[in-house]
N, C-alpha and C positions, 0 to 999 in steps of 0.2 A: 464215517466221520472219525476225526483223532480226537484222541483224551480231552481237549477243549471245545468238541462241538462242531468244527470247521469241517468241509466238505473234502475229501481228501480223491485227488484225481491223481493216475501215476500209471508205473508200472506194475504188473503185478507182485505180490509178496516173494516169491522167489520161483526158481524154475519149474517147478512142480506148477505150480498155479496158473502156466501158462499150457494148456493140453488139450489136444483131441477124445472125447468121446464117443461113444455112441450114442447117440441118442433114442431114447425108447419109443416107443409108439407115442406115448403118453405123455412125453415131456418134449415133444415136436408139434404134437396137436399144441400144447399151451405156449411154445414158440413164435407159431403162425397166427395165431390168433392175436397175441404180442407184437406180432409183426404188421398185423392190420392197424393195429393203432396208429405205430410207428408210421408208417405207411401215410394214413390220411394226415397226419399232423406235420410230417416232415419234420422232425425234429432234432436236435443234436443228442439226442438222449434213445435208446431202445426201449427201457423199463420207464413208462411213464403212467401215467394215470390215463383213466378214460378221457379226462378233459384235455391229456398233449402236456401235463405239465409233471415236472421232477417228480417222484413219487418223496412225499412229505411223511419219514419214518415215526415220527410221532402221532401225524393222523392214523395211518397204516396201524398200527400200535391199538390208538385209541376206540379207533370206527370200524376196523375189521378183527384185528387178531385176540383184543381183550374181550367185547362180544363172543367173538367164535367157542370160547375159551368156557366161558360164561353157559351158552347154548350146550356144549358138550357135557358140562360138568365136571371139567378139569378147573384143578389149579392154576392160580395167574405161574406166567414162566417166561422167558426171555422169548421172542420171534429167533433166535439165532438157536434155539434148542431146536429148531426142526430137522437141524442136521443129526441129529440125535437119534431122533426117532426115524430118520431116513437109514439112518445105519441099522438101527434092530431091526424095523421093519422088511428089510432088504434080508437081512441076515436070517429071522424068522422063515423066511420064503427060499432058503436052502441057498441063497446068493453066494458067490465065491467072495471071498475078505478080498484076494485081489480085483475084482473087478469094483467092486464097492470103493475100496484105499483109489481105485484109478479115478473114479467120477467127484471123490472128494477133493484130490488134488495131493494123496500123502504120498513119499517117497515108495512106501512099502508098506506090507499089510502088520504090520509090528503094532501099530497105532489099534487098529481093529481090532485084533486079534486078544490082546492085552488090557484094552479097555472094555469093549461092547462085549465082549463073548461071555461074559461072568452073564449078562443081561439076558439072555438066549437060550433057553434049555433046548433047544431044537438046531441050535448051527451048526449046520454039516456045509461042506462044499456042495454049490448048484451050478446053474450055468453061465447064463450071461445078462441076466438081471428078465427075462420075460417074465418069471414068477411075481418078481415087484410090479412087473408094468401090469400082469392081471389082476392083481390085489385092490388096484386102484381105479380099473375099471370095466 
């Protein structure tokens, strides 16, 4: 959504944001399973709710991610912080800053390296993100 709330459909943000990755075990399993929805609803949309319809960022918000939040014993925090925690979490698990800078969409690992590494007493260069995808399950 842009600064007034409106639904904003387009291009991507810039060339970076348009890319190939790989994809993990574990982030293919929750693809297909995305995909089934998709699937039986036929819809113009991929990311939808069980019921076939828009995923509605303020229920999302309200009924899963401030609960979740709540259950863990964390602080309330943005849903857009996950990317956050994908990054340390990654990093934690000895992940290469370039492969990580690749899945987020940045030009170069300068962004990672410079920001997340302070968070990290353990990042060293790893491989190609399997340590992330075992962490998770």
């Amino acid at each position: 959504k842009d600064e007034d709330g409106a639904s904003v459909e387009g291009p991507t943000k810039n060339k970076f944001s348009r890319r190939t990755i790989k994809l993990l075990p574990v982030m293919l399993d929750c693809l297909r399973e995305q995909n089934e929805i998709y699937k039986h609803f036929g819809g113009q949309y991929f990311f939808v709710s069980v019921q076939g319809r828009r995923i509605d960022m303020n229920h999302l918000r309200r009924r899963v991610w401030l609960p979740a939040l709540k259950k863990a014993g964390l602080d309330k925090r943005e849903l857009r912080q996950t990317r956050h925690s994908f990054v340390t979490v990654a990093m934690s698990c000895n992940e290469s800053p370039l492969w990580i800078s690749k899945v987020l969409g940045h030009r170069n690992t300068e962004m990672i390296i410079n920001v997340y590494s302070k968070y990290v007493k353990n990042a060293t260069v790893g491989n190609d993100g399997m340590a992330f995808n075992a962490s998770l399950g």
